[in-house]
Structures are given as structure tokens and as C-alpha cells.
C-alpha positions as CSV (number, residue, x, y, z in Angstrom):
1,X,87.5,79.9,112.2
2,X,87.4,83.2,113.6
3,X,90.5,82.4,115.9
4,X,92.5,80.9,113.1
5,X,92.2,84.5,110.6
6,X,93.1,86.5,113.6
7,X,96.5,84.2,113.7
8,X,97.0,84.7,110.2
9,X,96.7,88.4,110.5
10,X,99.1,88.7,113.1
11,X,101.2,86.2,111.2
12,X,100.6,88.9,108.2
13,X,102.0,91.7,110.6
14,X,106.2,90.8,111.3
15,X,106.5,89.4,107.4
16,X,105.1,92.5,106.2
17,X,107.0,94.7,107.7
18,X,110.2,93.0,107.2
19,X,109.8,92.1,103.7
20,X,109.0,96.2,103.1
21,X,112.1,97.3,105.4
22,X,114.2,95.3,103.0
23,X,113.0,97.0,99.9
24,X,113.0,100.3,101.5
25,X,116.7,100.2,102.6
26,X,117.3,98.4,99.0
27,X,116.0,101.6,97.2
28,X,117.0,104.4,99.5
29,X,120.7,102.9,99.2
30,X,120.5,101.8,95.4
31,X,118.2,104.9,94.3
32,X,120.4,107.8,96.4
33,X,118.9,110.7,98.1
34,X,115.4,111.3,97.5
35,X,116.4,115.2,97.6
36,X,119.0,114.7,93.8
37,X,115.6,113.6,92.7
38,X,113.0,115.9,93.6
39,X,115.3,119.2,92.7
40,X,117.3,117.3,89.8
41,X,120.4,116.3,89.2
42,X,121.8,120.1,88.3
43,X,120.8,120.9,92.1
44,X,123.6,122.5,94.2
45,X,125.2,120.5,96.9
46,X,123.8,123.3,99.7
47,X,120.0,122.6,98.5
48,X,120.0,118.8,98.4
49,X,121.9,118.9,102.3
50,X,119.0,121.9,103.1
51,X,116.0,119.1,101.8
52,X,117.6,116.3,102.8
53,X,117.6,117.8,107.1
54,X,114.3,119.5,106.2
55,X,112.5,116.0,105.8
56,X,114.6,113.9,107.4
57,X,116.3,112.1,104.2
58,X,120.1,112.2,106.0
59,X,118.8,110.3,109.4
60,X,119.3,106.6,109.6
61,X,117.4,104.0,107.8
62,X,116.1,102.6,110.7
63,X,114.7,105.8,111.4
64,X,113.3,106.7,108.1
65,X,111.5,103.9,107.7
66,X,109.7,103.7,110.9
67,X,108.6,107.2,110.0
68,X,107.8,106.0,106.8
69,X,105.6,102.6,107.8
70,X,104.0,104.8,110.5
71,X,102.7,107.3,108.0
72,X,101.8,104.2,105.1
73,X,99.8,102.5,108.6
74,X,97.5,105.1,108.0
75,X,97.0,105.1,104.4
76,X,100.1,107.7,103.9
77,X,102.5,106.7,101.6
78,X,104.1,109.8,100.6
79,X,104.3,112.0,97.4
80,X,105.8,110.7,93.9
81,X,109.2,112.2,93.2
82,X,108.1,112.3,89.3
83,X,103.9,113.5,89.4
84,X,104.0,115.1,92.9
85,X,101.0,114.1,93.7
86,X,100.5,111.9,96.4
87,X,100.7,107.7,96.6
88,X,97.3,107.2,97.3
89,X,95.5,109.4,94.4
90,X,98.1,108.0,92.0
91,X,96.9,104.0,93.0
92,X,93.1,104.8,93.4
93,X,92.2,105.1,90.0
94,X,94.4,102.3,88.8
95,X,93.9,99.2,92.0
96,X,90.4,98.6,91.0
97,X,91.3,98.2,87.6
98,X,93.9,95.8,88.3
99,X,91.7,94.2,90.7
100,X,88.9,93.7,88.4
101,X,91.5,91.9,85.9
102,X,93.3,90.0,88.0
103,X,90.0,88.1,89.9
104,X,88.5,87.8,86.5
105,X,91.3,86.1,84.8
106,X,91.7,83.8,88.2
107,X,88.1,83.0,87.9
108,X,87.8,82.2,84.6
109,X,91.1,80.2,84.6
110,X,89.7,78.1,87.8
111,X,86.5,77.1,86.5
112,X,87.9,76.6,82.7
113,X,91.0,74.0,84.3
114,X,88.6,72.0,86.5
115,X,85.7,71.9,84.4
116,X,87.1,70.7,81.3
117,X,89.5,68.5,82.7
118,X,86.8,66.4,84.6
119,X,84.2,66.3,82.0
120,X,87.1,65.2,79.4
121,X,89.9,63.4,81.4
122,X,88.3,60.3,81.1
123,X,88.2,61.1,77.2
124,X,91.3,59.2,75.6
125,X,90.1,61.2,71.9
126,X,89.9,64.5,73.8
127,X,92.6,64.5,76.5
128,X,95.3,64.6,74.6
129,X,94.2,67.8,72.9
130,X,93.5,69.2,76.5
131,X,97.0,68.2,77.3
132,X,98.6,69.9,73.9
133,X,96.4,73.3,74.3
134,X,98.0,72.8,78.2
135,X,101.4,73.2,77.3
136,X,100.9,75.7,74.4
137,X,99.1,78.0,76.7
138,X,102.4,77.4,79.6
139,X,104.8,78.3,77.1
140,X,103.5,81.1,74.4
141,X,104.6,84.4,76.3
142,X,102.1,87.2,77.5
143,X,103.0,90.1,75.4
144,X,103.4,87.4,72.2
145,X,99.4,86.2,72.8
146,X,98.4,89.7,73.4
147,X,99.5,90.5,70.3
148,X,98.1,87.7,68.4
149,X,94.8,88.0,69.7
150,X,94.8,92.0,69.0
151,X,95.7,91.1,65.5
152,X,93.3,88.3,64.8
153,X,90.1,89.5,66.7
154,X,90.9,93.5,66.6
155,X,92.3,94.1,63.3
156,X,91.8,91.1,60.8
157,X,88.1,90.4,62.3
158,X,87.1,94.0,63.8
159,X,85.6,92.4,66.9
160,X,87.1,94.0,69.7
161,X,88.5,97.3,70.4
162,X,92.5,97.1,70.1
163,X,93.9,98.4,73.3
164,X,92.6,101.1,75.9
165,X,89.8,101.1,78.9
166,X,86.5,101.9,79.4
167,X,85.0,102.1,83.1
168,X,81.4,100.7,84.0
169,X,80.3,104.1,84.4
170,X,80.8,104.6,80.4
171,X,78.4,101.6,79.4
172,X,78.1,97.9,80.4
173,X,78.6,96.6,76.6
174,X,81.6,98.5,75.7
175,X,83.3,97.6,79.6
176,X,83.4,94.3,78.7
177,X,84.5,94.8,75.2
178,X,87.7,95.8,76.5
179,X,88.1,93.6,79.3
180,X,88.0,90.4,77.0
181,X,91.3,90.1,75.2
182,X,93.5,91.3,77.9
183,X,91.4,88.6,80.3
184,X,92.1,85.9,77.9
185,X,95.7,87.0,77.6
186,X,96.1,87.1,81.1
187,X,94.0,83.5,81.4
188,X,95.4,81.5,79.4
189,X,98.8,81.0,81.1
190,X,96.7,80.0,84.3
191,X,94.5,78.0,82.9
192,X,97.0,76.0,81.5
193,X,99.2,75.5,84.9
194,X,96.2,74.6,86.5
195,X,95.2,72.0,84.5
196,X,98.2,70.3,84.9
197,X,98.1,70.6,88.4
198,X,94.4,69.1,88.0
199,X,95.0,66.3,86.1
200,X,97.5,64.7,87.8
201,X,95.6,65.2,91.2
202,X,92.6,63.5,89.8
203,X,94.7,60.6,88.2
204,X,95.7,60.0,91.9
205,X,92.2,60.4,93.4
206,X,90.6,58.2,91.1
207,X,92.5,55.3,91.5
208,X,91.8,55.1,95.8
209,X,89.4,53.3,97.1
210,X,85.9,55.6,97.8
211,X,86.6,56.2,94.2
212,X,86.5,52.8,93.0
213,X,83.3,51.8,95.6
214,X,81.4,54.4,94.1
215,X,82.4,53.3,90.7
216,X,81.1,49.9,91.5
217,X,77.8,50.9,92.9
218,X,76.5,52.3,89.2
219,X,76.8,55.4,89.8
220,X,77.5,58.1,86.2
221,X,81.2,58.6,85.4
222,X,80.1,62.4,85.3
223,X,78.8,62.1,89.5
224,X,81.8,60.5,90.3
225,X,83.6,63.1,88.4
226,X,82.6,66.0,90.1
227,X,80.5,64.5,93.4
228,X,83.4,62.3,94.5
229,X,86.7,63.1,92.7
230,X,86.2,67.0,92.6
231,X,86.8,68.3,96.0
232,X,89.5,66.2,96.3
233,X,91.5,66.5,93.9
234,X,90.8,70.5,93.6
235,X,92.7,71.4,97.0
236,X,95.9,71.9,95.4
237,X,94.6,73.9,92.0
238,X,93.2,76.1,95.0
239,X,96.4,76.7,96.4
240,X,98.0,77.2,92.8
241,X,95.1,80.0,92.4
242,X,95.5,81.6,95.6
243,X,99.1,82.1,95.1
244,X,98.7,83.2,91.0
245,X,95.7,85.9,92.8
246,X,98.2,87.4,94.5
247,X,101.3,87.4,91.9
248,X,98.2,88.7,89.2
249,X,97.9,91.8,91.3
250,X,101.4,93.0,90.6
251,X,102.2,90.6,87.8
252,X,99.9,91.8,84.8
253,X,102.8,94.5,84.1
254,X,103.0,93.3,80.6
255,X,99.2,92.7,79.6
256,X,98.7,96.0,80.6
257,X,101.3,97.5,79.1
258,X,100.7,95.8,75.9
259,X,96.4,96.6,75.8
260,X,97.2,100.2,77.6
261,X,95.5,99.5,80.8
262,X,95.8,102.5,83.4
263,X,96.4,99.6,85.8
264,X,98.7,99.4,88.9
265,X,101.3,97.6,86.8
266,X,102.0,100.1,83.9
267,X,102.1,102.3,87.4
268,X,104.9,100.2,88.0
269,X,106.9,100.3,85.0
270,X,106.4,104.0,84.6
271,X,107.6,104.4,88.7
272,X,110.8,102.0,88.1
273,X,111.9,104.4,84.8
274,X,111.5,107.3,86.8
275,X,113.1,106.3,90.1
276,X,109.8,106.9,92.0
277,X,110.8,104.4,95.2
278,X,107.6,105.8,97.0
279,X,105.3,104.7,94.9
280,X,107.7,101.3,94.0
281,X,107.3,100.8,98.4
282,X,103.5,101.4,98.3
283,X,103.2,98.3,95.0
284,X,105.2,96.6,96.7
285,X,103.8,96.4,100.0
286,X,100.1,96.1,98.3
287,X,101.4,93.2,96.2
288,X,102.8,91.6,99.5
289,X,99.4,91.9,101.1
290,X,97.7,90.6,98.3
291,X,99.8,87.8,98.2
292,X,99.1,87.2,102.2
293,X,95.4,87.6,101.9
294,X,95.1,85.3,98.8
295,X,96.9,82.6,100.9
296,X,94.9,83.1,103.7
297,X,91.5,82.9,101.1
298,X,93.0,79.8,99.5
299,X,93.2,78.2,103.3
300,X,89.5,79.3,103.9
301,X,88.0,78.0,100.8
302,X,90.1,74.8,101.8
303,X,87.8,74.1,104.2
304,X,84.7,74.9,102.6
305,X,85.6,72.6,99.8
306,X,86.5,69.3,102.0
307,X,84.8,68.9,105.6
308,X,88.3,66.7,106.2
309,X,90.3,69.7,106.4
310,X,87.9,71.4,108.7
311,X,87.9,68.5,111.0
């Protein structure tokens, strides 16, 4: 097991780095010289050329990003052209709250899909109404259930706070008052997917054989369910969720946006309006990671769930 992360890692190593080249010659080429941006565009022509030798902006890609991945290997990723202040203080604040909503959402959407579909799939009265709420939930937008939720449970009821944040250290009770709708929001759409997913593995695995043995030997249609059918027929909702853990990380741009979260992806829209490629390089290459390290969770838990796959 051991043997197989450390391949994965290394396999993690080359795609990183050439994924992050690619965006980092995309947006030194697309967004001009970093120098226009930190002195403004009413900068003379003698003070950008005079920035652009003093740090190196007028060398040659190759060369500016080796300086730059060798400076972000070490937790470095340069200052933001709009705040000035570095990378790093700019995304501590705002990773572990994207974290936080991201693997909340996942887990709640994991458990909801699998545990309702197997309790219920064998439900004709019910599964049909699992199947409608399924394809609501793919289809209603983000920013569109955001909304509706804020309005019913925030302003009509008076339930739940509106919009903003509140860390732990600020109170348990309130924390979690703010974390519900835009955890719902964010849910929804995955619980959805992954109940499709679910369903039609289960259809599959409950017509082989093993299935249909331990069907005949009296055993509960809820044991068979989740004893026999479940670890099965989960292996691909746990792919489906490793890869949504990673797009979550960067993805929840407009659920945080739309509840004001100080998360990494209103970072990201507020980097992108300003032209702020170093801290567009460091999301990106955080997302990327994320993305890896979910996959490489998602192969892990793989073998945890089914002794076939480690064998």
C-alpha cells in the first residue's frame, strides 16, 4: 500500500508541473507584463523596462517559471499585484474555509445518495420520487437554489442567517448556522449525480448471482441491501466523489459568492477581475493537487470498501 501512494506521488510530480507551466505561460502571455500592472497603466515606458530587469519579468518563460515553481516548492508564491500582500497570507484565512465546505457537502452528499437509494430502491411508491428529486437537484443551478433557500428559510421563515461567516472560534451554534444553507446549496447537485450513478450500479449488482443466493437463503432485503449489494455497487459513487472533492475545492465560486463566504473561490473571482495571475497560479495549482489527492483517496478507500480490489 505504502509502495503504491509513493507511485502516485511521483505520478502527482510531472502532471503537476506541466499542467501549472501551461497556465503560467497562458497568463504571463495573455495578462502582459507583470511590471504595467504593479505601477499602472499611466507608468512610463523607462519604469516598466527598469521593473521588468529588476525581477526578472523580460527573461524567458522557461526561465521565469522555474524560478517561479522553485520559490512555490517552498510554500512561496509571490505577492498579489492588487493587495500586495503575499500569496500565502491571502489563501490561509480563506483554504480552511473552503475546505470545511467542500468535505462537508461531499460527505453529506455520499451518505444521503447511498443511503436512501438502498433503503428505498426497492420501493416502486418511493423510487420514483427519489428519481424526480434526482433530476431536479442535477438541473436547478447553484446560484438559483442559493437564493431560494436564503429566501424561504432566511427571510420568509427567519431560520438562518442570510449570508456571511462565522469561525468556530466565535461559538459552535452560530458556526453551523451559517454553514447550513450554503452546504445544502452546494449538496444538492452531488447528491443528485450520485444517486444516479448509484442506482444504476445497484440495478446491476442485484441481478448477479451472490446476490440472488443470498436472496434465497432468507436473508432481510435491508442485509442484502447494504451487507451484500453495498460495497459493490458503491465503487463507482466513490470515484464520482473523489473527483467532485477535488472540483469542490475550486468549484464553489458561485455558492460563495452568492452566501459571501471569504473562501478560496470569491478569492478567485476577485483575482481574475483584477488580473492578479500570482494568486490565479497558486488556486490553480492547489486545485490541481486537490484534484490528484482526492483521486488518489478515492483509490485508497477502493480498497477498504471491497477486499477484491485489494487482492
Amino acid at each position: 500500500m505504502i509502495g503504491f501512494i509513493l507511485r502516485r506521488m511521483l505520478l502527482l510530480l510531472p502532471n503537476l508541473v506541466l499542467l501549472t507551466f501551461v497556465m503560467f505561460a497562458v497568463m504571463t502571455s495573455w495578462f502582459g507584463s507583470p511590471a504595467t500592472m504593479m505601477l499602472g497603466r499611466d507608468a512610463t515606458a523607462e519604469a516598466v523596462a527598469d521593473m521588468d530587469r529588476r525581477y526578472g519579468f523580460d527573461q524567458p518563460v522557461l526561465v521565469q517559471y522555474a524560478r517561479w515553481i522553485g520559490h512555490a516548492a517552498t510554500g512561496d508564491f509571490g505577492r498579489s499585484f492588487a493587495s500586495q500582500q503575499t500569496v500565502a497570507a491571502l489563501l490561509a484565512p480563506a483554504v480552511p474555509v473552503t475546505l470545511e465546505l467542500s468535505l462537508a457537502a461531499i460527505l453529506l452528499a455520499f451518505a444521503a445518495a447511498v443511503s436512501v437509494n438502498s433503503l428505498t430502491i426497492a420501493r416502486r411508491v418511493i423510487t420514483p420520487m427519489v428519481t424526480a428529486a434526482s433530476i431536479l437537484g442535477v438541473t436547478v443551478p447553484n446560484f438559483m437554489l442559493g437564493a431560494t433557500l436564503i429566501y424561504l428559510f432566511a427571510i420568509r421563515l427567519r431560520l438562518l442567517p442570510t449570508t456571511g461567516w462565522v469561525p468556530w472560534q466565535q461559538g459552535v451554534g452560530p458556526h453551523v448556522l451559517h454553514l447550513l444553507l450554503p452546504v445544502i446549496t452546494l449538496c444538492a447537485f452531488y447528491t443528485s449525480a450520485f444517486s444516479m450513478v448509484y442506482r444504476a450500479e445497484y440495478r446491476a449488482t442485484a441481478r448477479l448471482l451472490f446476490v440472488c443466493v443470498a436472496q434465497a437463503k432468507g436473508l432481510s432485503e435491508t442485509r442484502v441491501s447494504f451487507r451484500h449489494i453495498l460495497p459493490n455497487a458503491v465503487l463507482p459513487v466513490i470515484t464520482q466523489a473523489g473527483l467532485s472533492l477535488g472540483q469542490l475545492v475550486g468549484g464553489a465560486v458561485v455558492t460563495e459568492t452568492v452566501f459571501s463566504i471569504p473562501g478560496v473561490g470569491r478569492l478567485l473571482v476577485a483575482a481574475i477581475g483584477s488580473s492578479d495571475y500570482p494568486l490565479i497560479l497558486a488556486i490553480t495549482m492547489m486545485i490541481l493537487t486537490a484534484v490528484a489527492l482526492a483521486n488518489l483517496l478515492a483509490d485508497l478507500l477502493y480498497a477498504r470498501v471491497n477486499p477484491l480490489v485489494r487482492i
